[in-house]
Each structure stands twice: as structure tokens, then as C-alpha cells.
C-alpha positions in Angstrom: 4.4 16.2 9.5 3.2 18.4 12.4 1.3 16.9 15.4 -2.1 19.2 14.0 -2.4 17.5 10.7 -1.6 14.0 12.3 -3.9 14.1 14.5 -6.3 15.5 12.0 -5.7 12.3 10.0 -6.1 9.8 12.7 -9.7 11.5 14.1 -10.8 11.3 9.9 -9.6 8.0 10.0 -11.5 6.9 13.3 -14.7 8.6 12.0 -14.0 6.4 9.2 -13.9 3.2 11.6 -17.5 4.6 13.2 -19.3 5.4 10.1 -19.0 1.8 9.4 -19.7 -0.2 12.8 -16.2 -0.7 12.9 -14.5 -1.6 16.4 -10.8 -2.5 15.3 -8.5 -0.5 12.9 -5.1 -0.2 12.7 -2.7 3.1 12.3 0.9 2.8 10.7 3.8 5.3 11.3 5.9 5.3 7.8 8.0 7.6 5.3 11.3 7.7 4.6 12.3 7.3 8.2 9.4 8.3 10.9 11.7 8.4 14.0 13.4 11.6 12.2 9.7 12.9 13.5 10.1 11.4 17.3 8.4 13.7 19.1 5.4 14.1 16.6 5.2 9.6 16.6 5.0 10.3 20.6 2.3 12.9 20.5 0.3 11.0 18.4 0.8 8.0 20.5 0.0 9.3 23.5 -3.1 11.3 21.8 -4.5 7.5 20.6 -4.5 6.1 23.8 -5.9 8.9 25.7 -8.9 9.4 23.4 -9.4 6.1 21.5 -7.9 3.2 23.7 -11.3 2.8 25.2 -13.7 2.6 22.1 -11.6 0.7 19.9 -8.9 -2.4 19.4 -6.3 -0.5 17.7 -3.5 -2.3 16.1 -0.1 0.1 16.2 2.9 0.1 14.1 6.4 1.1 12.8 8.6 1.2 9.9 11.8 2.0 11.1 15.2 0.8 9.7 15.6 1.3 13.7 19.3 3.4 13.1 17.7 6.0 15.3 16.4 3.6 18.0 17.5 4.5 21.4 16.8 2.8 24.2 14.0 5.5 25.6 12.3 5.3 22.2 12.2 1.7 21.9 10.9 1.5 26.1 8.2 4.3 24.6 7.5 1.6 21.9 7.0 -0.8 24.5 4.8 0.9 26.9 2.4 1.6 23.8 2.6 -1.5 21.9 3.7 -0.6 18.8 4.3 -3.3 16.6 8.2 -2.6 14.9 9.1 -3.3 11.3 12.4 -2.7 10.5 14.8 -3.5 7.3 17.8 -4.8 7.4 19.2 -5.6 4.0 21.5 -8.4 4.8 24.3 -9.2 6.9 26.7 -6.0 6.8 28.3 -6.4 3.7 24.9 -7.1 1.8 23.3 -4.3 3.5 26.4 -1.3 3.7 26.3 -2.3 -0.4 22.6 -0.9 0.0 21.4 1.3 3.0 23.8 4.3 3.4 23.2 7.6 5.7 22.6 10.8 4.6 26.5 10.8 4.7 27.8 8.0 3.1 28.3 6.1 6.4 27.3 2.5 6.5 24.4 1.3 8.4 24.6 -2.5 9.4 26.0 -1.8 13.4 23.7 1.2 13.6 20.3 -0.6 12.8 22.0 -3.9 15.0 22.2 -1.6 17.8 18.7 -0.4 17.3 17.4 -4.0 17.5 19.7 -4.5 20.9 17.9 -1.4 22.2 14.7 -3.1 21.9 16.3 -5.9 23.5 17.3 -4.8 26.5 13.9 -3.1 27.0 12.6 -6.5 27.1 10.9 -6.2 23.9 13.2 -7.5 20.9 11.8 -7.3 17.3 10.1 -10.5 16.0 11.7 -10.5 12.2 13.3 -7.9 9.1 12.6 -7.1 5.5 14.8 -7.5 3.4 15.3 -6.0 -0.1 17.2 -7.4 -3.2 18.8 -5.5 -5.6 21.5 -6.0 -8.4 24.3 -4.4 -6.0 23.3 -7.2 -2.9 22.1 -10.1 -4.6 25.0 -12.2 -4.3 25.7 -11.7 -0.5 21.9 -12.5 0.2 22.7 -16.3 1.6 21.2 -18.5 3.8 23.4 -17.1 6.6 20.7 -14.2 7.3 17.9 -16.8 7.8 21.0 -18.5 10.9 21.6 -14.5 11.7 17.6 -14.1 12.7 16.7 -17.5 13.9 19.9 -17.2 17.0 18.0 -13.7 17.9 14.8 -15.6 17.8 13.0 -13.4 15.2 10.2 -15.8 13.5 9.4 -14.0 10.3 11.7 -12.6 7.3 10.5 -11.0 4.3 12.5 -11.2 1.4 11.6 -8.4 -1.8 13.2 -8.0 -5.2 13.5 -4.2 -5.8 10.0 -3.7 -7.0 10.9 0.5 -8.1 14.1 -0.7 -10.1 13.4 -4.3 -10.5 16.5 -6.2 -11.6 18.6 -6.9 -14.3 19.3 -10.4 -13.5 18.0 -13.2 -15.2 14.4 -14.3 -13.7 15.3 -17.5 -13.3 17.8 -16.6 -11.1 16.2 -14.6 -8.7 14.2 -17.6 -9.0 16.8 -19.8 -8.0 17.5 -17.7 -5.0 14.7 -17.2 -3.7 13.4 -20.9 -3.2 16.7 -21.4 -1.9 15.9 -19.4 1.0 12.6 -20.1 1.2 13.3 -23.8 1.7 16.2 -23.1 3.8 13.6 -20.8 5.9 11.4 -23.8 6.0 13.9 -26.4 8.0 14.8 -23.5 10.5 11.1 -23.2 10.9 11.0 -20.2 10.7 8.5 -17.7 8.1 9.3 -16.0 5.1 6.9 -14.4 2.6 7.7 -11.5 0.0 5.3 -10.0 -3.0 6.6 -13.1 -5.2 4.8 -15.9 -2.8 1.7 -13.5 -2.9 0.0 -14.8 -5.7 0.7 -18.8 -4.5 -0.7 -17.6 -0.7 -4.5 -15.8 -2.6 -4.5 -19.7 -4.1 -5.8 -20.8 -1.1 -8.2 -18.0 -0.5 -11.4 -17.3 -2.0 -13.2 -14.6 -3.2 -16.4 -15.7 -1.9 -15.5 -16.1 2.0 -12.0 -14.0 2.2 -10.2 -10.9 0.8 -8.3 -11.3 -2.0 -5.9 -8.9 -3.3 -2.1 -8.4 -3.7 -1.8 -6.1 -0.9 -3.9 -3.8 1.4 -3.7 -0.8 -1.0 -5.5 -2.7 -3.5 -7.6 -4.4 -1.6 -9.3 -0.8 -0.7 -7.9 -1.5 3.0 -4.9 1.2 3.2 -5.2 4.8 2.9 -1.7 6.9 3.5 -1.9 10.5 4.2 1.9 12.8 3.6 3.0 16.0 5.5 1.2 18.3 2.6 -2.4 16.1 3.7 -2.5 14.3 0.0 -3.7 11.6 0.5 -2.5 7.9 -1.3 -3.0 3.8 -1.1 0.4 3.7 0.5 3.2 5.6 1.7 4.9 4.4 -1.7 2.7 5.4 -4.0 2.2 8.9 -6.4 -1.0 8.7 -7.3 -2.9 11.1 -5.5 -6.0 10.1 -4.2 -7.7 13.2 -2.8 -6.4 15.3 0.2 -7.0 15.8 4.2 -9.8 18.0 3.5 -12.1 15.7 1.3 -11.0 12.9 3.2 -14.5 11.5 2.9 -14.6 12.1 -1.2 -12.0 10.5 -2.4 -13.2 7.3 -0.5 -16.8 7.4 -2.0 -18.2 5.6 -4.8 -16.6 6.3 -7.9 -14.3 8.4 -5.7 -10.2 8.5 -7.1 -9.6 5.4 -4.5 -13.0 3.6 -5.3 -12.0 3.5 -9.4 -8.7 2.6 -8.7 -9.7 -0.4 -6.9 -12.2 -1.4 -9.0 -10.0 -1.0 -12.1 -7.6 -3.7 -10.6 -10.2 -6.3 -10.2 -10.0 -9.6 -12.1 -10.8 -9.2 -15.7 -10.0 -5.5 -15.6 -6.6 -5.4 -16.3 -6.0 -5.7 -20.0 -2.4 -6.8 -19.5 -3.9 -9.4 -17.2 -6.2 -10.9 -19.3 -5.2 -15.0 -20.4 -3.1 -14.9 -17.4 -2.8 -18.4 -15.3 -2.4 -16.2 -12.1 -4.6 -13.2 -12.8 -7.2 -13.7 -10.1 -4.5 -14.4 -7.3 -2.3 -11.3 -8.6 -4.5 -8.8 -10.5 -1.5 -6.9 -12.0 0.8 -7.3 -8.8 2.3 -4.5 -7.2 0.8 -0.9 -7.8 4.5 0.8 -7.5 5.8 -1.0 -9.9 2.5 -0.6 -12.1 2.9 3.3 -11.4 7.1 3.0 -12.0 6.8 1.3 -15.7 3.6 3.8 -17.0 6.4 6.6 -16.1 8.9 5.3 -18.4 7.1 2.9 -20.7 9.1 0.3 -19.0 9.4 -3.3 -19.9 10.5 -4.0 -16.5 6.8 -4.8 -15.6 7.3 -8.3 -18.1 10.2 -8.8 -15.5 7.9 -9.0 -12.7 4.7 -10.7 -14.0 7.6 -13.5 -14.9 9.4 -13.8 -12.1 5.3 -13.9 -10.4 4.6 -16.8 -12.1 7.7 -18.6 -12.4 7.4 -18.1 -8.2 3.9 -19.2 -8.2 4.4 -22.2 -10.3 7.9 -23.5 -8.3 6.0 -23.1 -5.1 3.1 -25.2 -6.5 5.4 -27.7 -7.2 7.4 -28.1 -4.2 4.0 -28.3 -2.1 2.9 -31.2 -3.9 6.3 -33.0 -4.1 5.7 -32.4 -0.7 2.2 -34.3 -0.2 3.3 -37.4 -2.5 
């Protein structure tokens, strides 16, 4: 993406903010790897703060797998206040199974390095994301949750592939997953994925909060690509409109306004009967988008494993309380 059209986006996007009285926003750097684009990242950054730092509260952030992360970028970072999220997928035989360069090199000490960069700036990252998939999910142990908590990160989030899914037994995954999670717990320290979605909305309510499985669905996340198409996230291919009818496609019974609306409780056909539908609301939209492609049954896979997750976290909070 070129500095023009970025900035483009983010002055749309603060009209956006203005239009509705809004004083706080927040604007997220993404893509396959957004420090590829440096210089644009610091253009932008430097753009924000000279125009809007005055009017507004503007939350800043990163996804970076942080392999590219020298120590003048991340001291950039730093001076601007961009919050960093980074992936790591494992200690470095779970991850080098996983995250490859461009040439087939393994990954593990670059992104490590990355997160020492930030370090020595004074400014280390406060937790990872980690994906599971069938290649890494038997090196994905408790030892990660030890790995973060001695570099005093206080947040991990821990995904199941939600493009490929898995081909292991949901029960499993299960298994896994409340293994670290409890584990997570003792350490005191936080870990969350889409699968303890649905349990966290059981708290919420519609009538005070807002409910929905993620941002994107929520009506709270718009993403806009190098061509200016615009989508709910940087994941997703529906198309929602483009750069220049930004306004538009945000509208009533605009692309995003219908797509929002047709993933409201009792909307969802495949929903309906469903013990979690109001706290899930047909989960995540890639994967919703993934299985319409291929007329998958891999979307059974995760409404299981959804449930099974919301119902073994149920039950371990109020083993909990007795």
C-alpha cells in the first residue's frame, strides 16, 4: 500500500469517528506482514500524530510476527505507542513445523530476536498468538505458557486453525486446550482464543454491552487492502465496497450493514436450536466464508469444538464456586 491511499483511508475513517460524535477510535496496521511496508507504517504514523493526536484518543497497533523488528523500528514503535501483536507458534520446534520464510528458513530465533529488540528499547511485548494446526499440535505444551511468564508477557492467545480447521478428534483439541487454559490459570497469567468466545459473551448482555464474536461482526472493524476494497477484516474476501464509497458500503442496508444484520441471533439458519447461538451467532466469519467455498463440513468441526469449549468451561467455573 502506498502512503496516498493510506492516508486516504485513515482521514475516511476519522470523518467516520466525527460524523458520529466520536472522540476515541482505534487504527490497526495488518496483512501478511506490515513491516515489509516500513516506511509507509512510519508515514502514516507520524501523519496521525501530527494531524489527529490533538482531537482524538487514538488507540495504535501492530500485527507483526516481529522477524523484521529491528531495534530502530521497535524504538519508532515506542515513541508512538503502538500497541505490538505478534505470533509466535510455539517454542521452536512447534513453530519452525509452522512459520517458514519466503525461503524455507525457520523462524523461531528471528521473531525471539524481534521481541529482544523491543526489549532493549525498554518496551518488551506484553503476550503472543499462537496458532494450532495438525503439523504443531503435539509440541503445543504447557512449556510455552513457562516460556512467556519468565519474559513477563501477561496474555497468550491460543487458536485452532480456523482457514483449515483440524483433522483431529474434537475432543482432543478439547483436551488440549483446557489443559492450558488451566495451566495458564495457576501461572496467573491470561489466555483467551475464538473457542472461550462464546463462554466470555455469557456474561455479557445484549441490553447494556456489545455482543458479538469478534469486531467484524459486531459492525466495529472495517479493513481497507492496497487495491482500496474495502472488508470486516484483513482476513476476510468478502468485499464490502471500496475507498471511494467508503461512506456506502457503511449505510443502511449497505454490503457491511446486511452482513451484520444477517448474523444476528435468530438469523442464522444453521444456528437456529443452538444452546450457544446468542453468545456465538455462527462463530467466525473466515471460517463461515472458508466452508461456503468448498461446501465444507469442517464448519460442524468448529460449531463442536464451540460448544464442547463452552460447556467444559461452564463446568470448571462452577466446580470452582462449590
Amino acid at each position: 500500500m502506498g502512503f496516498e491511499t493510506a492516508k486516504e483511508a485513515i482521514d475516511k475513517y476519522i470523518s467516520l469517528l466525527r460524523l458520529h460524535g466520536k472522540k476515541d477510535g482505534a487504527i490497526n496496521f495488518g496483512g501478511g506482514e506490515p513491516l515489509l511496508n516500513w516506511k509507509v507504517i512510519e508515514m502514516s504514523l507520524r501523519y496521525i500524530k501530527a494531524t489527529y493526536s490533538d482531537e482524538f484518543e487514538l488507540r495504535l497497533t501492530l500485527n507483526t510476527n516481529a522477524s523484521l523488528l529491528t531495534a530502530e523500528i521497535a524504538e519508532n514503535l515506542k515513541r508512538y505507542g503502538v500497541e505490538i501483536a505478534s505470533s509466535l507458534d510455539g517454542l521452536a520446534k512447534a513453530n519452525n513445523l509452522v512459520r517458514l520464510t519466503s525461503s524455507g528458513e525457520e523462524t523461531f530465533d528471528l521473531i525471539v530476536n524481534g521481541f529482544r529488540n523491543l526489549e532493549l528499547v525498554g518496551y518488551p511485548i506484553e503476550g503472543i498468538s499462537i496458532t494450532i494446526n495438525e503439523r504443531n499440535f503435539q509440541y503445543i505444551l504447557t512449556e510455552i505458557i513457562d516460556w512467556a511468564v519468565e519474559r513477563k508477557m501477561t496474555d497468550l492467545r491460543i487458536d485452532i486453525d480456523v482457514v483449515g480447521a483440524i483433522n483431529i478428534p474434537v475432543a482432543e483439541v478439547a483436551d488440549k486446550l483446557m489443559l492450558l487454559w488451566k495451566y495458564a490459570k495457576q501461572r496467573k497469567i491470561q489466555i483467551a482464543g475464538f473457542w472461550s468466545r462464546p463462554y466470555e459473551n455469557l456474561s455479557l448482555s445484549v441490553l447494556t454491552d456489545d455482543v458479538g464474536f469478534c469486531g467484524g461482526v459486531k459492525g466495529n472493524s472495517i479493513c481497507v487492502s492496497p487495491s482500496r476494497e474495502i472488508f470486516m477484516c484483513g482476513y476476510s474476501n468478502t468485499i464490502l465496497g471500496n475507498l471511494d464509497s467508503f461512506g456506502q458500503s457503511l449505510l443502511v442496508d449497505g454490503t457491511y450493514y446486511n452482513l451484520v444484520k444477517n448474523r444476528q441471533t435468530g438469523q442464522m439458519k444453521m444456528c437456529q436450536d443452538c444452546p450457544i447461538e446468542c453468545q456465538c451467532n455462527g462463530g467466525c466469519q473466515i471460517t463461515q466464508e472458508y466452508a461456503a467455498e468448498i461446501n465444507s463440513m469442517k464448519l460442524d468441526r468448529m460449531c463442536e469444538l464451540y460448544k464442547t469449549m463452552t460447556y467444559r468451561l461452564l463446568l470448571e467455573q462452577i466446580s470452582t464456586q462449590l
